[in-house]
ZAMARRO-566840 format. One record per residue (C-alpha): residue number from 1; residue in three letters; x, y, z. Coordinates in steps of 0.1 Angstrom, whole numbers, plus 5000, padded with zeros to 4 digits. Layout:
residues N
nr NUM; rest ALA; X X; Y Y; Z Z
...
END
This chain:
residues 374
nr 1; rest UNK; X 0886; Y 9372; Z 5761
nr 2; rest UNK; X 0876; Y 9405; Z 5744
nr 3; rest UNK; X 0900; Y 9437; Z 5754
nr 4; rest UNK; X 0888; Y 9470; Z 5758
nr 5; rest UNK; X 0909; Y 9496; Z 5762
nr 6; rest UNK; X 0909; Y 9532; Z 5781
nr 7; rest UNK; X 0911; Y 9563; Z 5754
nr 8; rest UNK; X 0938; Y 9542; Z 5737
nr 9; rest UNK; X 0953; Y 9574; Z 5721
nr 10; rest UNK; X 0957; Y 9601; Z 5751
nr 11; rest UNK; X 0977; Y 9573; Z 5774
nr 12; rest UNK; X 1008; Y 9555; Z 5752
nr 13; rest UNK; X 1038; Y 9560; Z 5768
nr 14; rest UNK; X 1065; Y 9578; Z 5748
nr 15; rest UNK; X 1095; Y 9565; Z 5761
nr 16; rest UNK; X 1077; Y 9528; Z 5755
nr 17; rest UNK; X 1068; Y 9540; Z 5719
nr 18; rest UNK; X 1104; Y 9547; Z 5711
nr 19; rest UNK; X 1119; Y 9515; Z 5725
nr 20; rest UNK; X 1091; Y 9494; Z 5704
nr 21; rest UNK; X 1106; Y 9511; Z 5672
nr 22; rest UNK; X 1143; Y 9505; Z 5678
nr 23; rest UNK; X 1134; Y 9467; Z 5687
nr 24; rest UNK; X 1115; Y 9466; Z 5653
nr 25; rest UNK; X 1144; Y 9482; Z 5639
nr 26; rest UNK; X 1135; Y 9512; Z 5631
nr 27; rest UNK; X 1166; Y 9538; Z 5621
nr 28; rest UNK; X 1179; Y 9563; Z 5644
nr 29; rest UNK; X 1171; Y 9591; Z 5617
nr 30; rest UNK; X 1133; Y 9576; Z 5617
nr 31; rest UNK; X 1131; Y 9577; Z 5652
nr 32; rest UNK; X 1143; Y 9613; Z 5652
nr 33; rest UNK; X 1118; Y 9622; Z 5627
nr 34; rest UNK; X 1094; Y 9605; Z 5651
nr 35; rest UNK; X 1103; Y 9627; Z 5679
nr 36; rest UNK; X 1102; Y 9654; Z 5660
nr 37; rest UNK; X 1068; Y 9657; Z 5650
nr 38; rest UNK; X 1051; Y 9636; Z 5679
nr 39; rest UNK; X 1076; Y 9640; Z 5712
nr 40; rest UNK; X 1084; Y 9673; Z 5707
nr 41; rest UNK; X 1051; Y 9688; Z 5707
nr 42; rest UNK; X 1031; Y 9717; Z 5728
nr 43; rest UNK; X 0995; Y 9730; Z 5732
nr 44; rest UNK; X 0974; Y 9757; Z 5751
nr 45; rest UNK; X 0940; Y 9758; Z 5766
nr 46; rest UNK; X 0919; Y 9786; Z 5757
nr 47; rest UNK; X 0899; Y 9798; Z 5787
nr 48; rest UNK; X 0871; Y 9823; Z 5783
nr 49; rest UNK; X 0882; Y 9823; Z 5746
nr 50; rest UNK; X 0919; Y 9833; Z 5759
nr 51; rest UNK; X 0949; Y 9810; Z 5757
nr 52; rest UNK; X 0971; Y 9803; Z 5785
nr 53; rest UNK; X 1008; Y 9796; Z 5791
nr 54; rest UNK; X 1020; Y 9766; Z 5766
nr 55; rest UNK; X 1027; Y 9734; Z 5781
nr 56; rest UNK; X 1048; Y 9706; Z 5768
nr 57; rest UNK; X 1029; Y 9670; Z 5763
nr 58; rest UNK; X 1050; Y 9642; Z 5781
nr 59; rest UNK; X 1021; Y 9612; Z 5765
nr 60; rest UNK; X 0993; Y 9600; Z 5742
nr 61; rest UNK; X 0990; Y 9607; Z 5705
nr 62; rest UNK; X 0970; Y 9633; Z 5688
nr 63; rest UNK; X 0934; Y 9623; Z 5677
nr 64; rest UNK; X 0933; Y 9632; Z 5638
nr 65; rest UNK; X 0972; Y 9630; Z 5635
nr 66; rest UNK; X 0975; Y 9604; Z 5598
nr 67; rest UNK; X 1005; Y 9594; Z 5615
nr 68; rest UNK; X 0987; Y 9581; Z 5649
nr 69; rest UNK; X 0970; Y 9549; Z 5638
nr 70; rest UNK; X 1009; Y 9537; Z 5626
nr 71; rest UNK; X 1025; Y 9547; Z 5659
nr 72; rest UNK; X 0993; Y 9530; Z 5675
nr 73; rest UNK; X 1000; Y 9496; Z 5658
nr 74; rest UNK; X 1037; Y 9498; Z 5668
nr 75; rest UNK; X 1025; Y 9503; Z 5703
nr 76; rest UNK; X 1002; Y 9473; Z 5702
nr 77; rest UNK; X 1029; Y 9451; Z 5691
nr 78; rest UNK; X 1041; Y 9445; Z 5721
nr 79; rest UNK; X 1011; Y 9430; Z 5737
nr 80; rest UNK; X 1017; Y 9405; Z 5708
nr 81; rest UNK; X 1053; Y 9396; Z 5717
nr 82; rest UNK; X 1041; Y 9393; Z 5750
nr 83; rest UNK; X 1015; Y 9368; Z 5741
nr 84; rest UNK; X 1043; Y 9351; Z 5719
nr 85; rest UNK; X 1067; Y 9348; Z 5746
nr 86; rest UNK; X 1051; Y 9335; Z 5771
nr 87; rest UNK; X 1034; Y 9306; Z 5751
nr 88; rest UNK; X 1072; Y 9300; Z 5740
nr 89; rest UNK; X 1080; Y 9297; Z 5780
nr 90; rest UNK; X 1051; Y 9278; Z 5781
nr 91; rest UNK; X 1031; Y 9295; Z 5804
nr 92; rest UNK; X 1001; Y 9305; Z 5780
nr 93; rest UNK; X 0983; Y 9275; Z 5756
nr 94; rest UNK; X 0964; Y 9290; Z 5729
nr 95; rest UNK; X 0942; Y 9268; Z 5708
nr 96; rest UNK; X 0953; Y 9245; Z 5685
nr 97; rest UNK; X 0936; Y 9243; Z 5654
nr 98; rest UNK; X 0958; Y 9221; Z 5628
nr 99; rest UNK; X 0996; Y 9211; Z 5629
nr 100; rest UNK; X 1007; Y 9243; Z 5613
nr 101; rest UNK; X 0981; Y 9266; Z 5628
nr 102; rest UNK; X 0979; Y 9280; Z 5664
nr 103; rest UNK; X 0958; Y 9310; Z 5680
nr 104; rest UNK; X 0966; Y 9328; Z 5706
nr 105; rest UNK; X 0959; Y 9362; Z 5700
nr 106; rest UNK; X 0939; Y 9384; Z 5675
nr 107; rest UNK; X 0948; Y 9419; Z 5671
nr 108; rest UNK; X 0941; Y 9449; Z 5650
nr 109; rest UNK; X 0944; Y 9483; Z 5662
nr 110; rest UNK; X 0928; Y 9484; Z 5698
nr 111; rest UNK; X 0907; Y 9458; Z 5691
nr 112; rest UNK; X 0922; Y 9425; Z 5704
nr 113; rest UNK; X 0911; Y 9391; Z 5714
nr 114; rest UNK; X 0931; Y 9364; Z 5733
nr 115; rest UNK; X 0925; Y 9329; Z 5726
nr 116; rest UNK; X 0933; Y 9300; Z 5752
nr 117; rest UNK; X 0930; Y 9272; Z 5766
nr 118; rest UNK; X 0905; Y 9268; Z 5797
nr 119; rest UNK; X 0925; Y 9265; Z 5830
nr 120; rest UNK; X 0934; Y 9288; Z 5860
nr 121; rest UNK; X 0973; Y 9289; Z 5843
nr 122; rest UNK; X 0960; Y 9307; Z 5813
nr 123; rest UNK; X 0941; Y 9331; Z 5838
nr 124; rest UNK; X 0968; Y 9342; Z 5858
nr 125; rest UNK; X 0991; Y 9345; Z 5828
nr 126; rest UNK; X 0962; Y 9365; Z 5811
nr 127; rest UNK; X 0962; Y 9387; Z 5840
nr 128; rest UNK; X 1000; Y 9392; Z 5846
nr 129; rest UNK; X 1002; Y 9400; Z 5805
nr 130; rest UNK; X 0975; Y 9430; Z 5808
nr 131; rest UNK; X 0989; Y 9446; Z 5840
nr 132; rest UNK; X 1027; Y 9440; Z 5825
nr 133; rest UNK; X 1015; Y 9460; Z 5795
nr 134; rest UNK; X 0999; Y 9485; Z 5816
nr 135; rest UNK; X 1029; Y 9493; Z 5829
nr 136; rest UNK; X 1052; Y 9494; Z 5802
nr 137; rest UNK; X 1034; Y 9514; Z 5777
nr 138; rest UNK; X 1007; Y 9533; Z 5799
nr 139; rest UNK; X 0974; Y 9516; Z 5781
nr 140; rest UNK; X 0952; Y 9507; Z 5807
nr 141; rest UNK; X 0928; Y 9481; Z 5804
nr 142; rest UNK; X 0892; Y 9486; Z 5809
nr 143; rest UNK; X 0879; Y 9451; Z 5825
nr 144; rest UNK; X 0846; Y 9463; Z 5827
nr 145; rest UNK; X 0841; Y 9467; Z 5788
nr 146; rest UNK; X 0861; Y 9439; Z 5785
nr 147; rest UNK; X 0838; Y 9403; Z 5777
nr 148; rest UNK; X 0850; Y 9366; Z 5784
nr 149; rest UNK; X 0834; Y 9340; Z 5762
nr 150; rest UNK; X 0832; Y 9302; Z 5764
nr 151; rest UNK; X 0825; Y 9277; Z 5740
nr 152; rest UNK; X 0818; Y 9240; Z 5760
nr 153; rest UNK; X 0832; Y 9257; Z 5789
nr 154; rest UNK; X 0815; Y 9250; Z 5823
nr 155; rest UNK; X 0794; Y 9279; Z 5842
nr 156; rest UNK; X 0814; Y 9276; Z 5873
nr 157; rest UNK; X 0846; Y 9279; Z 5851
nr 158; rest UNK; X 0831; Y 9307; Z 5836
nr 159; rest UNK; X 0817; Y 9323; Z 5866
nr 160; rest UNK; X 0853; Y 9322; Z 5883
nr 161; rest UNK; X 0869; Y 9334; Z 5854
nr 162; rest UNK; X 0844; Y 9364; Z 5854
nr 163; rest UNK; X 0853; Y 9371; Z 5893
nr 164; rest UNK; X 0893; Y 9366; Z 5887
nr 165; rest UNK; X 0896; Y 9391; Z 5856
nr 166; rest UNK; X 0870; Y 9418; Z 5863
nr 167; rest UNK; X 0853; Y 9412; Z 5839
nr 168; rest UNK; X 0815; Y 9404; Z 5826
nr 169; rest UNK; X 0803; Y 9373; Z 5806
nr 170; rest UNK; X 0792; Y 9378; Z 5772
nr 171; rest UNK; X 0775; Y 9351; Z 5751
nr 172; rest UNK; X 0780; Y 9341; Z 5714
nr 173; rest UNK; X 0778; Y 9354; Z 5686
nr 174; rest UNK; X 0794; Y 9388; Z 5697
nr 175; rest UNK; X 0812; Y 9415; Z 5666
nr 176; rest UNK; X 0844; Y 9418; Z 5661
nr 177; rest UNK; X 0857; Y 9441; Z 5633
nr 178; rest UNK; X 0822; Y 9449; Z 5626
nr 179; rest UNK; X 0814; Y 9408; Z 5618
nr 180; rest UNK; X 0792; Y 9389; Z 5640
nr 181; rest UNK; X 0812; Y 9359; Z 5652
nr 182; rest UNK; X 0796; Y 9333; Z 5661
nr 183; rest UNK; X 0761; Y 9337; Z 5642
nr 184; rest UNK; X 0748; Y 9316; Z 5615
nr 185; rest UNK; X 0743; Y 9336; Z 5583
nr 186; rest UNK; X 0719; Y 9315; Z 5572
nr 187; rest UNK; X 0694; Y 9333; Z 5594
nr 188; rest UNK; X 0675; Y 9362; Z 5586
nr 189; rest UNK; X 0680; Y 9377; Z 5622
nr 190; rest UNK; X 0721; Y 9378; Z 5616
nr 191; rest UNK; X 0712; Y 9404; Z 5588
nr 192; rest UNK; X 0690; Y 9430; Z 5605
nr 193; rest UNK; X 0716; Y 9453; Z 5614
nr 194; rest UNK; X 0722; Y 9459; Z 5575
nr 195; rest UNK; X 0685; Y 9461; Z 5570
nr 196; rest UNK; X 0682; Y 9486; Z 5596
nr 197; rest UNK; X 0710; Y 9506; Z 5588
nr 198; rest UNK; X 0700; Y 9511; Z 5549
nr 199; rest UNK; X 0663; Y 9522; Z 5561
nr 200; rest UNK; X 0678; Y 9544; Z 5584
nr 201; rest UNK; X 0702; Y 9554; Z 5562
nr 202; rest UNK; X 0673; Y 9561; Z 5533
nr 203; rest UNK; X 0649; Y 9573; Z 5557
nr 204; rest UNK; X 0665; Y 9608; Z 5563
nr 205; rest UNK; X 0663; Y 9615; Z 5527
nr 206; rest UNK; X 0624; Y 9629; Z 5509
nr 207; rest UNK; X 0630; Y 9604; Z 5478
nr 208; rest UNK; X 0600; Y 9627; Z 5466
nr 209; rest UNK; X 0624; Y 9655; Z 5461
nr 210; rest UNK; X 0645; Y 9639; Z 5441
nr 211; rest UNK; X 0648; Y 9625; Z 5407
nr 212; rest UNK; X 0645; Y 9596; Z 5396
nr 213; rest UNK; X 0679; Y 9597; Z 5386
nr 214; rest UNK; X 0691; Y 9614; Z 5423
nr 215; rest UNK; X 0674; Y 9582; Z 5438
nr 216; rest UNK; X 0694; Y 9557; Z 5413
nr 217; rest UNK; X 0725; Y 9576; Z 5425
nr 218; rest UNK; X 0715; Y 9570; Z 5459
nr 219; rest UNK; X 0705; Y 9537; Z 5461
nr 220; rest UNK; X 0738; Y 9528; Z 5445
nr 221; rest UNK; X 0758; Y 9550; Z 5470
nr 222; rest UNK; X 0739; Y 9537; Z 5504
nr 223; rest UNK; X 0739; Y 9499; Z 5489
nr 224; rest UNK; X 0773; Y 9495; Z 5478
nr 225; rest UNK; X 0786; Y 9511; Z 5509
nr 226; rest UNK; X 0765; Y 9496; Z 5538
nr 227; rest UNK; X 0760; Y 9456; Z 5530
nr 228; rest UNK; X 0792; Y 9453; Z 5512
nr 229; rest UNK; X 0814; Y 9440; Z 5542
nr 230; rest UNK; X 0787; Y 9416; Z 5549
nr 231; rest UNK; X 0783; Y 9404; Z 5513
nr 232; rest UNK; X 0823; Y 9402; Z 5514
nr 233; rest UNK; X 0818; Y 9372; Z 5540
nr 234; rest UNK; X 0786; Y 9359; Z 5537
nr 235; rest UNK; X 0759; Y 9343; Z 5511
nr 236; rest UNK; X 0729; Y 9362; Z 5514
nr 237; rest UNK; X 0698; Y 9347; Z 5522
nr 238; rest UNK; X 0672; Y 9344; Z 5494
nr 239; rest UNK; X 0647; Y 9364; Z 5523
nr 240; rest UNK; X 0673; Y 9389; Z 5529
nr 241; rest UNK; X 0680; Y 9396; Z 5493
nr 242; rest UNK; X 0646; Y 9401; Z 5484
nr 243; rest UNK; X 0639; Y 9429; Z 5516
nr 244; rest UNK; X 0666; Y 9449; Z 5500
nr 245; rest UNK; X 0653; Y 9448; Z 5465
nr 246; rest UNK; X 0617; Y 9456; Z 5486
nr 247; rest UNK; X 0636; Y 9488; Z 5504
nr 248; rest UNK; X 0652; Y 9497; Z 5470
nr 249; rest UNK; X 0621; Y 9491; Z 5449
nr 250; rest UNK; X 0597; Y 9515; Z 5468
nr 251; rest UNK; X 0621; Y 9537; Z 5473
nr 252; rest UNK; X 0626; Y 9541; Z 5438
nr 253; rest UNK; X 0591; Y 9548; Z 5425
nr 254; rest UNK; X 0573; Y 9555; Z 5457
nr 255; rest UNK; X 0599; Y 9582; Z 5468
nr 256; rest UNK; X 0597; Y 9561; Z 5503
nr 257; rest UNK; X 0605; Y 9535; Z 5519
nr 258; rest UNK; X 0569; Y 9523; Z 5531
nr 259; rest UNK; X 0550; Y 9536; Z 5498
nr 260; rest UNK; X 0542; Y 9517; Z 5472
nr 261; rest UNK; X 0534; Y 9525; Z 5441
nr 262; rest UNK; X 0532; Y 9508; Z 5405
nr 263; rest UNK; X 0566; Y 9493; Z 5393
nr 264; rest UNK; X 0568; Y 9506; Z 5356
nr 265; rest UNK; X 0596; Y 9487; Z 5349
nr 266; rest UNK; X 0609; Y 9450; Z 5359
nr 267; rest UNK; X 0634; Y 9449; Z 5383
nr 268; rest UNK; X 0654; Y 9428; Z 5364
nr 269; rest UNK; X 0656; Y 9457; Z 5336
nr 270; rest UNK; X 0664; Y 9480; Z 5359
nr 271; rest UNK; X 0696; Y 9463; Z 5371
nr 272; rest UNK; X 0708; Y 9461; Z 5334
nr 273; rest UNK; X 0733; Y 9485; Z 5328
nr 274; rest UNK; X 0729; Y 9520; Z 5310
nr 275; rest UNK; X 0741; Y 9504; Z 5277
nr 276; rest UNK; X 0714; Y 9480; Z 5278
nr 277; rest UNK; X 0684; Y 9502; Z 5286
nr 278; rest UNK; X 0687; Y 9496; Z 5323
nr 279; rest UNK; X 0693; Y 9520; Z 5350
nr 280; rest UNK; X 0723; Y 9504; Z 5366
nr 281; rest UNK; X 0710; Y 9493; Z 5396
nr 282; rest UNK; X 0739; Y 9462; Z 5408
nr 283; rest UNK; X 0721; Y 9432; Z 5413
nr 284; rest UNK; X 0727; Y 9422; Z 5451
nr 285; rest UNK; X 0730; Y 9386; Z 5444
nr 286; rest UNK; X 0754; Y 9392; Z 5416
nr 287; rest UNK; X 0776; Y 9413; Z 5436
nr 288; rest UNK; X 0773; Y 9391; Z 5465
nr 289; rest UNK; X 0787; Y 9364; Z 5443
nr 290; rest UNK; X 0816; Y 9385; Z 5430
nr 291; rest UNK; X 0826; Y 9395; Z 5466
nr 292; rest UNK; X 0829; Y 9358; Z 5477
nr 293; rest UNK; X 0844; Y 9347; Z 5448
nr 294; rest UNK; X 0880; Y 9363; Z 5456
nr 295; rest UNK; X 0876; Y 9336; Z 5485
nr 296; rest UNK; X 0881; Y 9309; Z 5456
nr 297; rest UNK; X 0904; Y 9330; Z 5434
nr 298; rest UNK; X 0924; Y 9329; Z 5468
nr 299; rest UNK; X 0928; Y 9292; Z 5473
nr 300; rest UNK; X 0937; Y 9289; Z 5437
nr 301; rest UNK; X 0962; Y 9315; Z 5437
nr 302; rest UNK; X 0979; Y 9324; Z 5469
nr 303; rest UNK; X 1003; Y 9294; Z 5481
nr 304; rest UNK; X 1008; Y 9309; Z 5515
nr 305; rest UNK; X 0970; Y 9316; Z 5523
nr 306; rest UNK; X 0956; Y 9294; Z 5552
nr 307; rest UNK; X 0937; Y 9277; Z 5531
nr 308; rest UNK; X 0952; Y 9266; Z 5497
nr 309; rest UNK; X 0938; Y 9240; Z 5473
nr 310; rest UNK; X 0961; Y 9213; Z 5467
nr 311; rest UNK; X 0964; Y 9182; Z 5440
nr 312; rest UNK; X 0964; Y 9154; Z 5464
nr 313; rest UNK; X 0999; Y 9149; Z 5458
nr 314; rest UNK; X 1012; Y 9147; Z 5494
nr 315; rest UNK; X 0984; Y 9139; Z 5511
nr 316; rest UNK; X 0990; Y 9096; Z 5529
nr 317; rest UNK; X 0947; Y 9091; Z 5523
nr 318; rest UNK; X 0952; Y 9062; Z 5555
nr 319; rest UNK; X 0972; Y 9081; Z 5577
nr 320; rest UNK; X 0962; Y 9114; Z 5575
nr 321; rest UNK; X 0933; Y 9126; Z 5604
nr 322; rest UNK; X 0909; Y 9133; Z 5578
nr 323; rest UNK; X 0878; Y 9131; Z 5612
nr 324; rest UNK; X 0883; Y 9125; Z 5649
nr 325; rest UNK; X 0918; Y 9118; Z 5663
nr 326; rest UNK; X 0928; Y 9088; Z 5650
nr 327; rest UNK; X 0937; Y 9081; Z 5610
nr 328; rest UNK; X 0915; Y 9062; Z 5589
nr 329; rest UNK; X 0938; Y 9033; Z 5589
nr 330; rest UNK; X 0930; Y 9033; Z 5629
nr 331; rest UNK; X 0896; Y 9043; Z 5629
nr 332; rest UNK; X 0888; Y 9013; Z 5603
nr 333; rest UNK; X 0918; Y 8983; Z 5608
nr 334; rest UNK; X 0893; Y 8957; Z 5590
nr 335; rest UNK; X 0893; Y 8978; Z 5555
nr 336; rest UNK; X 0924; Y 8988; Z 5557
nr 337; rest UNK; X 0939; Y 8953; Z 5557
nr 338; rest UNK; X 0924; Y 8946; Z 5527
nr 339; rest UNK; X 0940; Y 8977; Z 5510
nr 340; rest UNK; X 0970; Y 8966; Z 5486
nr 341; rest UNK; X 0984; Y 9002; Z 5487
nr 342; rest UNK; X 0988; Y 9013; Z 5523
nr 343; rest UNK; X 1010; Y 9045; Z 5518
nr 344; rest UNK; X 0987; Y 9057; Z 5485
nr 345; rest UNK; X 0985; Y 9093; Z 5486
nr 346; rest UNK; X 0949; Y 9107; Z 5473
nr 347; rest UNK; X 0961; Y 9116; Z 5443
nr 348; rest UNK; X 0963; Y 9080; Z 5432
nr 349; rest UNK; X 0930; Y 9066; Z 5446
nr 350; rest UNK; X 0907; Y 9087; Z 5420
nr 351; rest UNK; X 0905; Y 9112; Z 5389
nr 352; rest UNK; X 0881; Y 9140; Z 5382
nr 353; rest UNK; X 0853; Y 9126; Z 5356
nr 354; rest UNK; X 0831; Y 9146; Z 5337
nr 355; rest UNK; X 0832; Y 9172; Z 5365
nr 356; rest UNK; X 0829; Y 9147; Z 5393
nr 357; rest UNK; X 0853; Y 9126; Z 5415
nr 358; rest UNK; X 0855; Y 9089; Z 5410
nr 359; rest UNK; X 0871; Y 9067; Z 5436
nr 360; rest UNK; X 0891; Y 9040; Z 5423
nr 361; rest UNK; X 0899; Y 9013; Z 5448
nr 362; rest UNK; X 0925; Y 8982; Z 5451
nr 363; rest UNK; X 0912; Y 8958; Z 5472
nr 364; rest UNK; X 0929; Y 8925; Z 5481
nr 365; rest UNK; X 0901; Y 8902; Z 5467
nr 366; rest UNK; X 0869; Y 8914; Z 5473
nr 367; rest UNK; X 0849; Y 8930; Z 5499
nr 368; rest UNK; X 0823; Y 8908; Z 5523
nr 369; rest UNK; X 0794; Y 8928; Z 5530
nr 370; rest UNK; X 0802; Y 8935; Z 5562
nr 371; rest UNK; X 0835; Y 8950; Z 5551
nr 372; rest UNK; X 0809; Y 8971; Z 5525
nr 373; rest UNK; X 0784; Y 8983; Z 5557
nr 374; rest UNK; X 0812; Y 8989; Z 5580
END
C-alpha cells in the first residue's frame, strides 16, 4: 500500500514532535533550541495590504524552513516503530525475502510504502496503524490518493481490500522516488518520461540564438541533470541511447530539435574532450556505465551492503536453497548420494580459470547416464 498524506507540513503535532525527540534521545538543551525556533513562533495576516493582530501557531512546520525536512523525518519515525512493533507482537507479517532480510515498510520523507502479507489480519492492523498515527501526531492520511497494489493477489482480495481501506487500486509498475517500480527497463516505453522531459526541457530554448558553444553548455546542463537518476539504476537501451544522441545532435547544429541539418563533425569527436579536439559532449553510454558501476564497486567494498560478494567460503553447496524451497541435497537425493563430500562448501567444488569457473567434482565412481540427464 502507497501512503499519501494531507499537507504533511501544516498538520504535525508539536507536543508529538517533542516526545519523538526525547525517545530518540535527543538533549533537553536541543529540544529547547527546537522550541525555540519552531514552538515558539507567531505570524500575521495581511488584509487589504494591512496586517492584523499576531497570533501564536499551536501546529505544522514552516514550508521553506532548512530545518523542516529534519523535524519531518523525526515525525515520520514513528509510523516506523509502529510498523516495527506490531510485527514484533505479531500482528503485522511483512514479506520475507531471505533469512536475514524482511520488509515491512519503506519510508522516506512523506513518501511511504507498507509491505505485507495478503490476509484480512494485515488489513485491520494496517488500518488501526494509520488512524493510531493520526491521532498521535496530527498527519492525516489521505486514502483517496493512497493506491493498493497486488502481485499474484486475487481480484476479490483486491477488490475487498480497496472497500476496507478507502482506497483505489493501482496497477504495476507505479514511481516511487521518482523510479518506476515495477517496469522492465529493457523497454523503450519505460524511458519516455526522460525523453519527453529533455525535449521539453530543450524545446523552450531558440538553439538558433545561441552559440554553438551556449548549446554545448546546454546540452551538458539539461543531460546530465534530467536522465542521470535513471542511468544511476538502469542500462540504457541501445534505441533509447541513440534518441538522445538524435535530440542532442539536431539540437546542436540545427538550433532545434526537429531540424536537421548537416553534421560537420562525427559524433564520436564531438564527445572527446576539449584536450582532444572534441567539444565535450559525455558520451551517454559511457556515463551510464560509470553510474552503474558504483553498484559493483559496492558489492566489492561495503561488507554491510544487502548484497555483498563473497569467496564461497561459508556457503554448505548441498544444503543451502540455492532455487525452490528445498536444498539441492533434497531436490536431487540420487546425485547427492553419489557425492563423497556432503558438507563441501562452494569454495572447494571449483576455481576461477582463465577468467571462468570450472567445476570440479568428486563422485563416488562414476555417473550412469541417467544420473548425468537427471
Amino acid at each position: 500500500m502507497k501512503v499519501d498524506f494531507e499537507k504533511v507540513y501544516d498538520t504535525v503535532s508539536w507536543s508529538y514532535l517533542e516526545d519523538m525527540m526525547r525517545r530518540m534521545g535527543f538533549s533537553d538543551t536541543w529540544i529547547k533550541w527546537i522550541r525555540a525556533c519552531v514552538f515558539n513562533s507567531s505570524m500575521y495576516v495581511l488584509v487589504n495590504g494591512s496586517p492584523t493582530v499576531d497570533f501564536k501557531v499551536e501546529k505544522g512546520l514552516r514550508q521553506g524552513d532548512p530545518l523542516s525536512p529534519f523535524l519531518f523525518l523525526i515525525a515520520a519515525e514513528g509510523l516506523t516503530k509502529l510498523v516495527n512493533r506490531a510485527v514484533e507482537l505479531d500482528y503485522y507479517k511483512g514479506i520475507k525475502v531471505s533469512d536475514n532480510l524482511k520488509f515491512n515498510i519503506l519510508q522516506f520523507a512523506d513518501d511511504t510504502i507498507l509491505v505485507g502479507e495478503d490476509n484480512w489480519a494485515n488489513l485491520w492492523c494496517i488500518k488501526s496503524i494509520l488512524r493510531s498515527f493520526e491521532l498521535v501526531s496530527g498527519l492525516k492520511v489521505n486514502f483517496y490518493k493512497s493506491k493498493i497494489y497486488g502481485i499474484n493477489i486475487e481480484d476479490s482480495f483486491m477488490r475487498a481490500a480497496s472497500t476496507f481501506l478507502s482506497c483505489s487500486i493501482d496497477s504495476i509498475p507505479f514511481r516511487f522516488l521518482g523510479i518506476p517500480v515495477g517496469a522492465n527497463p529493457r523497454r523503450c516505453a519505460t524511458w519516455n518520461p526522460i525523453l519527453n522531459a529533455l525535449k521539453s526541457k530543450l524545446s523552450n530554448w531558440r538553439g538558433r540564438l545561441l552559440s554553438i558553444g551556449g548549446r554545448v553548455t546546454l546540452i551538458n546542463s539539461v543531460f546530465s541533470s534530467l536522465p542521470l537518476y535513471f542511468f544511476s539504476f538502469f542500462k540504457a537501451p541501445v534505441k533509447v541511447v541513440n534518441q538522445i544522441i538524435r535530440i542532442q545532435r539536431n539540437f546542436l547544429w540545427g538550433g532545434g530539435l526537429e531540424d536537421r541539418k548537416l553534421c560537420w563533425v562525427s559524433w564520436e569527436k564531438v564527445c572527446l574532450p576539449k584536450e582532444k579536439s572534441g567539444l565535450g559532449i559525455k558520451s551517454l553510454e559511457c556515463f551510464n556505465q560509470a553510474l552503474l558501476s558504483k553498484w559493483k564497486w559496492r558489492c566489492l567494498n561495503e561488507t554491510h551492503a544487502l548484497c555483498v560478494l563473497g569467496n564461497g567460503s561459508s556457503i554448505n553447496f548441498w544444503q543451502e536453497k540455492w532455487f525452490g524451497e528445498n536444498p539441492l541435497c533434497f531436490e536431487f537425493p540420487h546425485i547427492f548420494r553419489r557425492e563423497r563430500n556432503k558438507v563441501v562448501i562452494v569454495a572447494n567444488r571449483g576455481r576461477w580459470e582463465g577468467g571462468d569457473w570450472e567445476w570440479h567434482w568428486d563422485w563416488m565412481g562414476d555417473l550412469s547416464n541417467i544420473d548425468r540427464y537427471s
